[in-house]
C-alpha positions as CSV (number, residue, x, y, z in Angstrom):
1,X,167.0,14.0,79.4
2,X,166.8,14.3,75.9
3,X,163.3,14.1,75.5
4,X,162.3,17.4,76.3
5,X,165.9,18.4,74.2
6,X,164.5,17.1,71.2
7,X,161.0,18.1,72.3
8,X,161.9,21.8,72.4
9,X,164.1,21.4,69.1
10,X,161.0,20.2,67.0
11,X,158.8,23.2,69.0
12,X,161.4,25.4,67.3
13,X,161.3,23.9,64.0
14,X,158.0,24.1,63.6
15,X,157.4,27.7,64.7
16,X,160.2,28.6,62.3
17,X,159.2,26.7,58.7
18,X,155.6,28.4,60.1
19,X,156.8,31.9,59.8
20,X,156.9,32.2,56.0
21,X,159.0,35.8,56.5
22,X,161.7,33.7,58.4
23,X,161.9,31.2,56.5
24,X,162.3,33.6,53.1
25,X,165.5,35.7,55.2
26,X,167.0,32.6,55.8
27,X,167.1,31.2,52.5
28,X,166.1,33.4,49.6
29,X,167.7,36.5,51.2
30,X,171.3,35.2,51.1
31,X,171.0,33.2,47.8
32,X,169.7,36.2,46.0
33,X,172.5,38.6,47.6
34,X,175.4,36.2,47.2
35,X,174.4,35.8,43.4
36,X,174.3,39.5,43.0
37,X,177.7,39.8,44.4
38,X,179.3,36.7,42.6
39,X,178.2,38.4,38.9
40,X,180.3,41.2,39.7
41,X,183.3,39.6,41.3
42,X,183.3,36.4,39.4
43,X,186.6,35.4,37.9
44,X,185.3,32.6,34.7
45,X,187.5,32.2,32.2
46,X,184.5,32.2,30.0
47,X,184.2,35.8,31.1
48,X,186.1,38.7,29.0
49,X,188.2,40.9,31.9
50,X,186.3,44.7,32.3
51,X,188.2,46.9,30.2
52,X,189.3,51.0,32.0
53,X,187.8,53.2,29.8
54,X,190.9,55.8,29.1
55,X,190.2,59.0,26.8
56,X,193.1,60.0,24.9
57,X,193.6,63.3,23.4
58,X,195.7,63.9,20.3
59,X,196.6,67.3,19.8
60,X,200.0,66.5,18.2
61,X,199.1,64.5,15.7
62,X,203.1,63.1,15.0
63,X,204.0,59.7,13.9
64,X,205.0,59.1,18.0
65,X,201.6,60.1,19.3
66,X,199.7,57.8,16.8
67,X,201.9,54.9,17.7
68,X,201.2,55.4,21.0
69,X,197.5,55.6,20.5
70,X,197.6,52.5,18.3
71,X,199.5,50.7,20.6
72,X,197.1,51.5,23.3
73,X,193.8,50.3,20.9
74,X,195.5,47.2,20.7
75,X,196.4,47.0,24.4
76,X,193.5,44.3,26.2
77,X,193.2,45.9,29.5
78,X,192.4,49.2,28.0
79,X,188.8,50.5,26.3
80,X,190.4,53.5,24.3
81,X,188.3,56.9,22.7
82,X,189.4,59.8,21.3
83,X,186.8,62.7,22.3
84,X,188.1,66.7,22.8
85,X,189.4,68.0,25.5
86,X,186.6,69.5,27.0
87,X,184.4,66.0,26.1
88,X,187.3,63.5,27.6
89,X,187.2,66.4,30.9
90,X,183.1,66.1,31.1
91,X,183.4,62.3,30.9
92,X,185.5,61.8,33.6
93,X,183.3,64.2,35.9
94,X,180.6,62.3,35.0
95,X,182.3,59.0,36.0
96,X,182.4,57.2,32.1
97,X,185.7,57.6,32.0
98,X,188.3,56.7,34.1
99,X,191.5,58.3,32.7
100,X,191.8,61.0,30.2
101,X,195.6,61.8,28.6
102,X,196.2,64.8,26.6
103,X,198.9,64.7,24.4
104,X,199.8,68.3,23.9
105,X,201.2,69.7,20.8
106,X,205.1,69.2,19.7
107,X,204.8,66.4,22.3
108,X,206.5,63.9,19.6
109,X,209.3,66.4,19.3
110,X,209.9,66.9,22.4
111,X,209.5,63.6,23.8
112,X,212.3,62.8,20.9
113,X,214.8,65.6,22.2
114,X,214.3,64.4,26.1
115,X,214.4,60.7,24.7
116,X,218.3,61.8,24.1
117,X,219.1,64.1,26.1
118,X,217.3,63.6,29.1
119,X,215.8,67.4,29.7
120,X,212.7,69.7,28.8
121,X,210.4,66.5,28.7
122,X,207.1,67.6,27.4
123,X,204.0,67.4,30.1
124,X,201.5,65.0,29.6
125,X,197.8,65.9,31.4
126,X,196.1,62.8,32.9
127,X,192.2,63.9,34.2
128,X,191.3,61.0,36.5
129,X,188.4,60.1,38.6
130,X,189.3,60.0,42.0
131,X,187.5,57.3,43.1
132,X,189.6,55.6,40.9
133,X,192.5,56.1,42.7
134,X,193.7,52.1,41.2
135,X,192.7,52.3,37.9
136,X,195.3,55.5,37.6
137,X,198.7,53.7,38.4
138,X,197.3,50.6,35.9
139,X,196.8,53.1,33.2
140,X,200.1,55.1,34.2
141,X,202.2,52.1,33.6
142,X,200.5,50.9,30.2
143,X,200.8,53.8,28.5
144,X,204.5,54.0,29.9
145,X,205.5,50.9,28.0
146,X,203.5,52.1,24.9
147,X,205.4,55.6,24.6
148,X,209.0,53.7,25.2
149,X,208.2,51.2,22.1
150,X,206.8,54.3,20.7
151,X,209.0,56.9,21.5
152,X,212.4,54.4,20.9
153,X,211.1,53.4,17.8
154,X,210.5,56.5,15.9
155,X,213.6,57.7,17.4
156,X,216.0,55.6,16.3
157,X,214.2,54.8,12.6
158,X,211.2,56.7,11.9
159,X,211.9,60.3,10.0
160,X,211.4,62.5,12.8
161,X,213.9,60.8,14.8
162,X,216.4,61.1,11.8
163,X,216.1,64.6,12.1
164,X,216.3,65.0,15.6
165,X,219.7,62.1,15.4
166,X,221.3,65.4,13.3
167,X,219.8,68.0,15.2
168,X,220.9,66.5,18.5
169,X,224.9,65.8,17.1
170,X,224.7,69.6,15.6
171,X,223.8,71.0,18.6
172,X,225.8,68.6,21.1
173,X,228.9,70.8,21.9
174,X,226.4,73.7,22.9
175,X,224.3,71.6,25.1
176,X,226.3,72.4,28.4
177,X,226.3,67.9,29.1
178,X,229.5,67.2,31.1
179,X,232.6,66.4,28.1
180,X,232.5,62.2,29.0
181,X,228.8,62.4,28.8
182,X,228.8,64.1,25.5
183,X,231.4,62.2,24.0
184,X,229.1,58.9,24.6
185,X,226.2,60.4,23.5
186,X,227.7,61.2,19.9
187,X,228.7,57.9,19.9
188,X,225.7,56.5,20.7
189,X,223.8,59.1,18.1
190,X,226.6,58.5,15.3
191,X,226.1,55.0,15.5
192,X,222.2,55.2,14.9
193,X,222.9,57.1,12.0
194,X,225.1,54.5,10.1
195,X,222.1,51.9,10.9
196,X,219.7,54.1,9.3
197,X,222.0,54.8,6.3
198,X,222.9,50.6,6.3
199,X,219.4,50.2,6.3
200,X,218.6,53.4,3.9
201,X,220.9,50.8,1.4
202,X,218.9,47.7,2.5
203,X,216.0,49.1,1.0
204,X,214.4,50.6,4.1
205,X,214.7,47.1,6.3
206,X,216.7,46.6,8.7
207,X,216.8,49.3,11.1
208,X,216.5,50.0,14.8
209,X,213.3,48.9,15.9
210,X,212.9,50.6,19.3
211,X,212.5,49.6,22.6
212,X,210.0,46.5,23.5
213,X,209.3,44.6,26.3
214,X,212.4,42.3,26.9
215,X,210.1,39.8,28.1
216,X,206.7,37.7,27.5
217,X,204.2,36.6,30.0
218,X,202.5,33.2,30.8
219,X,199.6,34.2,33.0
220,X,198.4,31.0,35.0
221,X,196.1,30.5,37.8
222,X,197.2,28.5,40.6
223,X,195.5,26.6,43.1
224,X,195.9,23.0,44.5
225,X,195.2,21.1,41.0
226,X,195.1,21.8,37.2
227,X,191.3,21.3,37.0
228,X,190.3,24.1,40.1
229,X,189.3,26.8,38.7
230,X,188.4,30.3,40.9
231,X,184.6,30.6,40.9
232,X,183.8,34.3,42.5
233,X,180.2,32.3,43.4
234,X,182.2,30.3,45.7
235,X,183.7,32.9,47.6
236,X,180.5,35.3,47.9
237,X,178.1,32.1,49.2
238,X,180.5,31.5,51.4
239,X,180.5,35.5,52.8
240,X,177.1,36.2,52.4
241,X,176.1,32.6,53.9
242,X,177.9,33.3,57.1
243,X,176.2,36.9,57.6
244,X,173.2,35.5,57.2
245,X,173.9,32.7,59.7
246,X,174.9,35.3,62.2
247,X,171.5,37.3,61.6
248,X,169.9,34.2,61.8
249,X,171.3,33.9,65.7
250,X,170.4,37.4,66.3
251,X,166.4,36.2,65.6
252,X,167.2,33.6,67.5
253,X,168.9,35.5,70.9
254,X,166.1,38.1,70.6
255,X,163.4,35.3,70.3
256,X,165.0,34.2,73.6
257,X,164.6,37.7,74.8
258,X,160.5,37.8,73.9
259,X,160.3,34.5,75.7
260,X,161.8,35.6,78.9
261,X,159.9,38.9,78.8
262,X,156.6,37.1,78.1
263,X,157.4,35.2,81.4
264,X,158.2,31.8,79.3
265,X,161.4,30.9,81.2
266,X,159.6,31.6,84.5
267,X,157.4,28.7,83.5
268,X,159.9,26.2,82.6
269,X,162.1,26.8,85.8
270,X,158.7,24.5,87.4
271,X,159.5,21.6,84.7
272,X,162.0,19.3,85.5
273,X,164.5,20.3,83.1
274,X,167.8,21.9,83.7
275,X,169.2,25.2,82.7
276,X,171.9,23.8,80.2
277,X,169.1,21.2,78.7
278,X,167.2,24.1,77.9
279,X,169.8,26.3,76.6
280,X,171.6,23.2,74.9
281,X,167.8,22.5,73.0
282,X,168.1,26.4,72.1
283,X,171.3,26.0,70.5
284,X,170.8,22.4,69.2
285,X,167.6,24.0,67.1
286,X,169.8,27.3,66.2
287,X,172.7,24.6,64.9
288,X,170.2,22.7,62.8
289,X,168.6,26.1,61.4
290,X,171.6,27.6,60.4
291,X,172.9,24.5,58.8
292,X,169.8,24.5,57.0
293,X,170.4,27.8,55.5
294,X,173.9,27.1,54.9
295,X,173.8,24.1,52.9
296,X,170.4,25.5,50.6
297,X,172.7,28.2,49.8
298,X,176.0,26.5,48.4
299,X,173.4,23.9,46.9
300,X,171.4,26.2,44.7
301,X,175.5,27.9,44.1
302,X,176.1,24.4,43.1
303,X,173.2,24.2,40.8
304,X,173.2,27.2,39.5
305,X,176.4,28.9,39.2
306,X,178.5,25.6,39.0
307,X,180.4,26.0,42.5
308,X,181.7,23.0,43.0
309,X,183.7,21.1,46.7
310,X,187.0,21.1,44.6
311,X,189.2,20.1,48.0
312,X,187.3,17.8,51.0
313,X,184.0,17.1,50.8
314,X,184.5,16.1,54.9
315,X,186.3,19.4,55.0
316,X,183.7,21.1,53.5
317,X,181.0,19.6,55.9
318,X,183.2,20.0,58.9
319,X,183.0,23.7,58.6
320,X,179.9,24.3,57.7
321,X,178.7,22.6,60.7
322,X,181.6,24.3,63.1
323,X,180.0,27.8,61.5
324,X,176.4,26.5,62.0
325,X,177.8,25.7,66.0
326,X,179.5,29.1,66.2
327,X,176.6,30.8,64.8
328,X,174.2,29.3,66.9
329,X,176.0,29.8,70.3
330,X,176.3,33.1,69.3
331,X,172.7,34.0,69.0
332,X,172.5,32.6,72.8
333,X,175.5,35.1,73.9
334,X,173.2,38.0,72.7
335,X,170.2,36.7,74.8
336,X,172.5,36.5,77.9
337,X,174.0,39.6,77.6
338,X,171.2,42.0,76.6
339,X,168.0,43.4,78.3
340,X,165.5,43.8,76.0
341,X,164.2,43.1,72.5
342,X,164.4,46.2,70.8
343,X,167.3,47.6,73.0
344,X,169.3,44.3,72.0
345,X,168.4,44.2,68.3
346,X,170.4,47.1,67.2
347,X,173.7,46.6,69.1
348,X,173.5,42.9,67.8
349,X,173.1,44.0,64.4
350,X,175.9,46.8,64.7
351,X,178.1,43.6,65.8
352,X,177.6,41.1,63.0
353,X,177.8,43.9,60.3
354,X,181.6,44.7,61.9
355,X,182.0,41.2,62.1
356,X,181.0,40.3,58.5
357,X,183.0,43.1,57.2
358,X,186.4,42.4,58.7
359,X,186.1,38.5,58.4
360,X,186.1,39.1,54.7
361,X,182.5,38.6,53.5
362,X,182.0,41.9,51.9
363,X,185.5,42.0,50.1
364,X,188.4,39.7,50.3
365,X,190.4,40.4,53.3
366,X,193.6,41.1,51.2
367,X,192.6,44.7,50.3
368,X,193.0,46.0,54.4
369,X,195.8,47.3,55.5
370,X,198.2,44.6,56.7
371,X,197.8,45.6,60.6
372,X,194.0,45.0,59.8
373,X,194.9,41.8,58.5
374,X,196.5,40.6,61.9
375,X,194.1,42.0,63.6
376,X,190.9,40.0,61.8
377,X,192.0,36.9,63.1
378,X,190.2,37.1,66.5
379,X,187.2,37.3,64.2
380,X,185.2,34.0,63.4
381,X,183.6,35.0,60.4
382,X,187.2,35.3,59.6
383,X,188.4,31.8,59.8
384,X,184.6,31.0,58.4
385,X,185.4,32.3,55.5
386,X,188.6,31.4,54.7
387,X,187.4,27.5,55.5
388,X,184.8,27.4,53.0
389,X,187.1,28.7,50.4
390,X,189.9,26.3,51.0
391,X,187.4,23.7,51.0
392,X,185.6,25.1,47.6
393,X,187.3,26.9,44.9
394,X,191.1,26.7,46.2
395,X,190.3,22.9,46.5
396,X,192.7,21.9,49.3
397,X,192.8,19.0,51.4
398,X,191.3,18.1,54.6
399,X,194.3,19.1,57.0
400,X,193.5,22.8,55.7
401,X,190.0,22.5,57.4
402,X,191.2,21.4,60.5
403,X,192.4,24.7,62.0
404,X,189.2,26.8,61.1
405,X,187.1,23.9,62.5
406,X,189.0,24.0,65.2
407,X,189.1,27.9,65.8
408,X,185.6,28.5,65.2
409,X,184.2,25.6,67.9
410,X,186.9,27.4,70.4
411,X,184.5,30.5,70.1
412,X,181.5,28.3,70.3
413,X,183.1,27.2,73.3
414,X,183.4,31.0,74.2
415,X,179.9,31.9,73.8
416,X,178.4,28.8,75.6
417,X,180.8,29.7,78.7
418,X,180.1,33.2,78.5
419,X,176.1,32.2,78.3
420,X,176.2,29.9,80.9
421,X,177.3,32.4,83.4
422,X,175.4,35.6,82.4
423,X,171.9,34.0,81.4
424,X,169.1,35.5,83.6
425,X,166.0,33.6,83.8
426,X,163.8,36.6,84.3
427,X,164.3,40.2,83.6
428,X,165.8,42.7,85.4
């Protein structure tokens, strides 16, 4: 029996490395894809993070607003100008900027007076671009923590804050504050005065600082050692290798439709060779193709863009091979189900573009809604996915390959069944 199995696989092989256009989608297609999609998700430490360009718009001019501008220059995540009004407006129309803030005028008096007592707070404009709808609450909470240090500070040392410390207790008994909530707000405002004086004495030193963050931060990466880094390469060979796998099977469930309408199958129903040999040769040459493509991919990302098998090497191979199965089992569903060529071609594409995209190959799968992310696990290119990252950049062990191997041979299992009983020698 395997004679003509390995007869029929070699036929297959041949044709295919013959068919220069095939050959170039099955390799250079998802390595050139994959490599534009890893430059702009990679996460290298050699790489500086992408600043939000944020407009900001002075027209105050006080010792508050030009701390918080400061501040924000300083601030990393932030790419800070300082155009018009009408200029910060236009840019964020035009999409180079993401966030404009217009400081309006008496806003550092104001700011003071609501920094005590809590009312008439001055409005700050924010022009945003709506597509970035993210961006906004990043920018909204860093320039938050900038006005507090800036605000606090200039409050409770700078000059303007002096004078608003004596306006404030002047005008306290007039201010209409419930009498307990006064009374602790003098105290509070008396005793910044006798630091400013104490520090007036000092020589200037001494004083209130303001608010600041009551905390530092030690940013670390984790994953399953301290030498794995996160390579974004890793991640989009892996997506864009497994769509390409799947349109791989959909040349290969459509050549299987040609075939059949060219009165091939017909023909081999006379030779003494069983249905499932001649499926099983199908998807035997569909396993090795795939696997081809697969591991050209990840070694030019290895090559090139210094992915590396940081968990199981066995792991790594496992899965591969269990997508290459999957993939090629699948190409065979689509020949059993559908009719024709060209009435095939487009429903199969329509499928493995909805199967790519909730499996996690375009973006990572952690950015859908959480029902979506139950729902993806009936998908394969799901589990696909997520194998050849455990088994690459998060660099865990075998034991975490084990379930996706297993899940994605259960739909190869699937597919064969399903194939088995719907395949039609002849058309209908």
């Amino acid at each position: 029996m395997l004679i003509p199995i390995v007869a029929m696989v070699r036929k297959d092989l041949q044709i295919f490395l013959s068919d220069r256009r095939a050959v170039i989608m099955s390799f250079v297609a998802p390595i050139a894809i994959a490599s534009f999609f890893g430059s702009l998700f990679s996460g290298s430490n050699d790489r500086q993070p992408a600043r939000i360009p944020v407009a900001i718009v002075d027209q105050d001019r006080s010792a508050v607003s030009k701390a918080i501008l400061a501040n924000a220059q300083g601030d990393k995540n932030l790419r800070i100008t300082t155009p018009t009004a009408d200029e910060a407006r236009d840019g964020v129309r035009r999409g180079s900027i993401t966030v404009a803030v217009m400081l309006p005028s008496g806003f550092g008096d104001a700011s003071g007076r609501a920094f005590f007592a809590g009312r008439e707070r001055p409005e700050v404009t924010m022009w945003y671009d709506p597509s970035h709808a993210v961006e906004l609450g990043l920018v909204r909470g860093v320039l938050t923590e900038h006005a507090m240090q800036a605000v606090s500070s200039q409050m409770f040392s700078g000059e303007a804050g002096r004078r608003l410390v004596d306006e404030t207790l002047k005008n306290l008994d007039q201010s209409g504050m419930p009498p307990a909530q006064r009374m602790l707000l003098k105290e509070l405002l008396t005793a910044v005065r006798g630091l400013n004086a104490k520090a007036d004495a000092a020589g200037g030193t001494g004083g209130p600082a303001g608010f600041s963050m009551p905390y530092t931060v030690h940013e670390e990466a984790v994953t399953s050692g301290s030498n794995v880094a996160y390579n974004g390469y890793a991640h989009s060979f892996a997506g864009m290798g497994i769509q390409f796998l799947l349109f791989a099977a959909i040349d290969l469930g459509i050549g299987i439709l040609v075939e059949r309408q060219r009165g091939l199958w017909k023909r081999l129903r006379s030779a003494p060779v069983s249905r499932v040999s001649i499926l099983g040769a199908k998807a035997a040459s569909g396993t090795l193709l795939a696997l081809m493509s697969l591991l050209v991919s990840f070694g030019f990302a290895m090559v090139v863009f210094k992915v590396r098998i940081q968990g199981s090497v066995i792991g790594f191979l496992a899965v591969a091979i269990a997508c290459a199965i999957m993939a090629s089992t699948f190409g065979l569903l689509i020949a059993s189900i559908g009719k024709t060529p060209n009435a095939t071609r487009g429903v199969a594409i329509l499928s493995v573009l909805m199967m790519v995209m909730l499996g996690g190959a375009w973006v990572p799968t952690f950015v859908f809604p959480g029902w979506m992310q139950r729902v993806t696990v009936v998908v394969p290119a799901r589990w696909a996915v997520d194998g050849l990252d455990a088994m690459t950049w998060r660099g865990l062990g075998f034991s975490e390959a084990v379930m996706p191997v297993v899940v994605l041979l259960g739909f190869a299992a699937l597919f064969s069944t399903l194939t088995l009983a719907r395949f039609r020698w002849d058309e209908r």
